[in-house]
C-alpha positions in Angstrom: 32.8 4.6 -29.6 35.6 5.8 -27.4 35.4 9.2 -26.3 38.5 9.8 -25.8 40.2 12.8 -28.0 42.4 12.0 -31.0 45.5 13.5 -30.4 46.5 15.4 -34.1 50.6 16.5 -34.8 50.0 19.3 -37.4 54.0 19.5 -38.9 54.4 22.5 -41.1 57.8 24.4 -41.9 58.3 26.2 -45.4 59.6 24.3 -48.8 62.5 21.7 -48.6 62.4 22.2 -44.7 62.7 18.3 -44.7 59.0 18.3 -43.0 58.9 14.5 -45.4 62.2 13.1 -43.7 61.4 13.5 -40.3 57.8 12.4 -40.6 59.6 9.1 -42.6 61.8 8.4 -39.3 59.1 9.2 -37.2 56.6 6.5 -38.7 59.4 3.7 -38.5 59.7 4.5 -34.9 56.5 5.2 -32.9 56.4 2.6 -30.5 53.3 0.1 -31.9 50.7 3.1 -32.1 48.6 3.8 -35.2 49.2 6.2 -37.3 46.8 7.5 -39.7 49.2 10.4 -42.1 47.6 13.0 -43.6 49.3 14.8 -46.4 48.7 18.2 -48.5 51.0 19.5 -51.3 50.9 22.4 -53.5 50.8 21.6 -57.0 50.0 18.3 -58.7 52.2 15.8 -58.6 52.1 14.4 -55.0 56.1 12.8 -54.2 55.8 12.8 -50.8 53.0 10.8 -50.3 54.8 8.2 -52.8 58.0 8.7 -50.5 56.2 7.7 -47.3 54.2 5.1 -48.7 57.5 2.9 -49.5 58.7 3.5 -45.8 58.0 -0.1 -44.5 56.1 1.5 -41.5 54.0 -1.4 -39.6 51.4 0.6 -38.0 51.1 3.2 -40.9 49.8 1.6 -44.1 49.4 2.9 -47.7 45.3 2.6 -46.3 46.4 5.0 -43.3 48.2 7.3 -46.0 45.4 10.1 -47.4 46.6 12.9 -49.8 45.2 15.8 -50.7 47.1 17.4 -53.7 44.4 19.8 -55.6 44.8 23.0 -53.2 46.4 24.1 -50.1 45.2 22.8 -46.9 45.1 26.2 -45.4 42.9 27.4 -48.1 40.7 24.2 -48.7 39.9 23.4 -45.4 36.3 23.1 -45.8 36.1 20.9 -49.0 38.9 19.0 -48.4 40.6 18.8 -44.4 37.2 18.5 -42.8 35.6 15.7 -45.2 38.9 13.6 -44.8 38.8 14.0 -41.0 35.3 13.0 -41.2 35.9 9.7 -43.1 39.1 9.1 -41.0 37.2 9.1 -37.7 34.4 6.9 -39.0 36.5 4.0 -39.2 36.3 1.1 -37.2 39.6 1.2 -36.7 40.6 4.9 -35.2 44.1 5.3 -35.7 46.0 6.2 -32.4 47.0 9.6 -33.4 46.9 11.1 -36.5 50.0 13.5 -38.4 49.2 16.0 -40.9 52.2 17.4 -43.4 51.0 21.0 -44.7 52.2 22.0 -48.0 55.8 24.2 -47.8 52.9 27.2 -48.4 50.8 26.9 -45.9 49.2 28.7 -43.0 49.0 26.6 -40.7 46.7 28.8 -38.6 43.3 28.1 -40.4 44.2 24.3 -39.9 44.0 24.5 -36.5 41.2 26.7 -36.5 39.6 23.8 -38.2 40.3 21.7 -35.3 37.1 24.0 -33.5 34.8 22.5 -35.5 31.9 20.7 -33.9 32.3 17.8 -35.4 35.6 17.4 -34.9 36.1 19.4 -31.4 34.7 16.8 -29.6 37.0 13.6 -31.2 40.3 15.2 -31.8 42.9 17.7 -30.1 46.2 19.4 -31.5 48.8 17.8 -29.6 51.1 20.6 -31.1 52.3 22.2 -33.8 55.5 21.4 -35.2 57.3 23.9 -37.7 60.8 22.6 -39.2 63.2 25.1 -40.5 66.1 24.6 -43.0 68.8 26.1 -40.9 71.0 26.5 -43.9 69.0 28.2 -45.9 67.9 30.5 -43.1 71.7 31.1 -42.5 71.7 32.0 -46.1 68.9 34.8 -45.9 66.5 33.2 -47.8 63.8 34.6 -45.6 65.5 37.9 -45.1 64.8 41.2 -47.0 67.6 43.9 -46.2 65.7 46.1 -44.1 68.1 49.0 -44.4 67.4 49.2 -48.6 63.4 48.2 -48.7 62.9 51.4 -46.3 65.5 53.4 -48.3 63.3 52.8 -51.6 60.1 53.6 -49.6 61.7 56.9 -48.4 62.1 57.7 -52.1 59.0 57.0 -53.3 55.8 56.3 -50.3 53.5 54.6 -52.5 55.5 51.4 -52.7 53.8 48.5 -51.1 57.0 46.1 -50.2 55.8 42.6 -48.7 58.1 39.4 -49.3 55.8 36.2 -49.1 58.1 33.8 -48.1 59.3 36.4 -45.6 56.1 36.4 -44.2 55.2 33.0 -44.8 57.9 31.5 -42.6 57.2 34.3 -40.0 53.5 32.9 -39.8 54.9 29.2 -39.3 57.0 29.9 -36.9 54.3 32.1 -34.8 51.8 29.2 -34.5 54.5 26.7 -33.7 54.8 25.0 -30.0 57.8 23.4 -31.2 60.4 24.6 -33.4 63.0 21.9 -35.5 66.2 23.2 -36.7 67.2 20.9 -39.2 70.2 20.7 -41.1 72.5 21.6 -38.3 74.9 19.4 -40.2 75.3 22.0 -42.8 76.7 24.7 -40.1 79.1 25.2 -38.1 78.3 26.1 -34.0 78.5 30.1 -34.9 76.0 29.4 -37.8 73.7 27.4 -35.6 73.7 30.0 -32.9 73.1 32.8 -35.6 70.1 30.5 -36.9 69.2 30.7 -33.2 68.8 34.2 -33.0 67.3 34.8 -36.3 64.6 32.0 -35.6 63.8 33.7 -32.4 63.6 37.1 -33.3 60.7 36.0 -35.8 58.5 35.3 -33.6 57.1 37.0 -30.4 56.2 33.7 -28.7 59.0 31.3 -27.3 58.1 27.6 -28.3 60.9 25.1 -27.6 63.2 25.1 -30.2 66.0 21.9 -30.6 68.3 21.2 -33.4 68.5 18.0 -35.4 70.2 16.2 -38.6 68.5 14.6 -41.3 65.2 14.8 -39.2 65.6 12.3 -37.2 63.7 13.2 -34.0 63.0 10.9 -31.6 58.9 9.8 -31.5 59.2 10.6 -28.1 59.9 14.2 -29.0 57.0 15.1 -31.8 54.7 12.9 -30.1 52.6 13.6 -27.1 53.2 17.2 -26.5 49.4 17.7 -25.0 48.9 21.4 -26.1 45.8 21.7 -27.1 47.0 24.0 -29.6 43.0 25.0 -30.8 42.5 26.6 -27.9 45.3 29.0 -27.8 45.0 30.0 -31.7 43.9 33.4 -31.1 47.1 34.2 -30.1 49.0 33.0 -33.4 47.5 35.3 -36.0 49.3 35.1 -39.4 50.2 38.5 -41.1 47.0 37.9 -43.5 44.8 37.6 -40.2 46.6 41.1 -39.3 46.1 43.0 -42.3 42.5 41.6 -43.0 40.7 41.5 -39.3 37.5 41.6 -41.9 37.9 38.1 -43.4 39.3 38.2 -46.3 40.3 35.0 -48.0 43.8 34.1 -48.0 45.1 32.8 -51.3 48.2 31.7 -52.8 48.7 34.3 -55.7 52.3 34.9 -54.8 53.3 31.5 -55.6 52.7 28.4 -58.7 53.2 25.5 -59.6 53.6 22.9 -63.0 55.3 19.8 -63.5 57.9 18.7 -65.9 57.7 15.2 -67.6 60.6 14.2 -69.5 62.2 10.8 -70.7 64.7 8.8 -69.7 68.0 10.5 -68.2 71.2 9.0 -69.4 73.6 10.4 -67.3 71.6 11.8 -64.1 74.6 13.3 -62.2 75.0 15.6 -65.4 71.6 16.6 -65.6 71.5 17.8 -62.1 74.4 19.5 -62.3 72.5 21.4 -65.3 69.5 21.9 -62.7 71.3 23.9 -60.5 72.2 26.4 -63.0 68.7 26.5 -64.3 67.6 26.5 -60.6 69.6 29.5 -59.7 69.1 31.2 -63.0 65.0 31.0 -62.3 65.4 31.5 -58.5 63.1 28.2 -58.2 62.3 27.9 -54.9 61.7 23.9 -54.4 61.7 21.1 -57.1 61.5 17.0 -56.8 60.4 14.4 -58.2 61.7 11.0 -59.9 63.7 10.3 -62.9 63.9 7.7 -65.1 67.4 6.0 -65.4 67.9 3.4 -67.8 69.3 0.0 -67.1 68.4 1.0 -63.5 65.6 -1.4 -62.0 64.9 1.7 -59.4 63.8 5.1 -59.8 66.1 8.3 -58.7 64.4 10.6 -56.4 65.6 14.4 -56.6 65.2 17.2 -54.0 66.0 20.8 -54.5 66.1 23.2 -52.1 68.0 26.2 -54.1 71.2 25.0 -55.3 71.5 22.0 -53.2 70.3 18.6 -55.0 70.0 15.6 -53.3 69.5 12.0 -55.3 69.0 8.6 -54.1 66.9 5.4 -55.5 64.1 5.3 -53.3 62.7 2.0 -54.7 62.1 -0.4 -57.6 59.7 0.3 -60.3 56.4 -1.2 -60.1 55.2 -3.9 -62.9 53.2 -1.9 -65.5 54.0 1.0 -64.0 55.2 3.6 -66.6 58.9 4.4 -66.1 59.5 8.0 -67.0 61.1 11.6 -65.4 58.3 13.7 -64.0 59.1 17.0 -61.2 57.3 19.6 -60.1 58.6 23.1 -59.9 57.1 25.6 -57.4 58.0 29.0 -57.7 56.9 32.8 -57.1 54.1 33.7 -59.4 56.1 36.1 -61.6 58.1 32.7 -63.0 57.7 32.3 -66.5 56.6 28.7 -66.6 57.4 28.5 -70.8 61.0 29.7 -69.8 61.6 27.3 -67.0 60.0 24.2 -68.6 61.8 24.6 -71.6 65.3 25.5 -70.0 64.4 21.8 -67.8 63.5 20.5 -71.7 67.2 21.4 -72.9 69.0 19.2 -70.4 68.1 15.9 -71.8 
């Protein structure tokens, strides 16, 4: 066997950061080595996997492709990371380095942790940790609370217990990161990338590189090869939960669910997502995708929300036998009335 240690790209970056695009440009351009991809998603319909399977990638087969779809990688790491890692290094063929896409939910502190494992310790490193932001929607405040009125209500009345879970959430990411990808500079101008900037780097009290991009597209050269050793410095990345619970607590994912919408076929798709976004914003969804069904249309449409903004394309033909129909998951906070939502989704077609 050779000895040599596995380098491991854990990307992570919160929902609709575009963690799926920039892992698809990356696996079209890595030079000849190996990839073995290793993907989690919250909830049950797993689209990205589908997404990257399609990408034509030489070196990183549907074989190399492994989801994991029932739970949260930071929260299943024992019944589900380590097994796969397990199985993954036991091939005859050991990829050259292996890329893992957290859900838009998870810590990506216990996965690293997980990296300290004995069995795994002695195979495979963390070359780094890559967290991708969605500079627009940080330039928007989506992870902002205003400050200024949370401590006015607590003033008023001391018993309130304020904490914002994506607030924190994207905090967390961005602490454990070694690098840090702005994406969707394309969507700002130079003011609103410098104020991204800022904001970014007032999140977090370490200083990992951060650079901008478009669309994801990173070069290889960029993700690849950073030589961290992120495992050993995880002691200094502690998550809020690993804060506020120094007695072990488990983390969970109470403040956020999950369900999936199957519908038919949609006549007239650019209507129904312009519906969507109203629905969308109405619910405060936080992230939806998935594929519809368009008749007369020998490929499916892929949507991704992120908020208000919807993007489509046809990602690729429908398989023979394969049952054509409109399915997407919608992840929200945990106080969304899924009957509401699902039914509002319903009314469109």
């Amino acid at each position: 066997m050779n000895q040599q240690k596995i380098p491991a790209t854990v990307i992570t970056g919160f929902l609709g950061a575009g963690k799926t695009t920039m892992i698809r440009n990356l696996l079209q351009n890595t030079g000849g080595k190996k990839i073995a991809l290793i993907i989690n998603e919250f909830g049950d319909l797993g689209v990205d996997g589908d997404v990257l399977k399609g990408c034509g990638a030489e070196n990183c087969t549907e074989d190399d492709i492994i989801e994991l779809t029932n739970g949260c990688i930071c929260c299943t790491v024992a019944d589900d990371f380590i097994p796969t890692m397990t199985k993954l290094l036991e091939r005859d063929a050991r990829p050259d380095h292996i890329v893992i896409e957290t859900s838009g939910l998870a810590l990506p502190q216990p996965l690293v942790a997980a990296f300290n494992w004995p069995d795994i310790r002695t195979q495979v490193t963390v070359d780094g940790v890559i967290t991708v932001v969605d500079s627009a929607a940080v330039a928007a405040g989506r992870f902002a609370d205003d400050h200024d009125a949370v401590n006015a209500a607590r003033a008023e009345d001391a018993s309130l217990d304020h904490d914002n879970p994506i607030e924190e959430l994207f905090e967390d990411q961005l602490t454990c990161a070694d690098l840090i990808v702005l994406n969707k500079t394309d969507l700002l101008d130079t003011a609103g990338i410098a104020g991204v900037r800022a904001e970014v780097s007032s999140r977090t009290h370490r200083r990992p590189t951060m650079i901008e991009a478009k669309n994801g597209d990173v070069p290889a050269a960029v993700l690849l090869g950073l030589g961290v050793g992120t495992e050993e410095d995880i002691a200094n990345r502690k998550s809020h939960h690993e804060l506020e619970h120094e007695d072990g607590a488990p983390h969970d994912h109470d403040e956020f669910d999950s369900f999936v919408v199957e519908l038919g076929a949609v006549a007239d798709p650019n209507a129904f997502i312009e519906k969507l976004k109203g629905v969308i914003a109405e619910h405060d969804v936080l992230r939806l995708k998935g594929f519809v069904d368009v008749p007369g249309k020998p490929m499916r449409l892929q949507i991704q929300a992120v908020g208000s903004r919807i993007d489509q394309y046809f990602d690729r033909a429908w398989i023979s036998g394969e049952a054509r129909a409109t399915r997407l998951v919608v992840i929200g906070l945990h106080d969304m009335d899924q009957a509401i939502v699902r039914g509002a989704i319903e009314a469109l077609v």
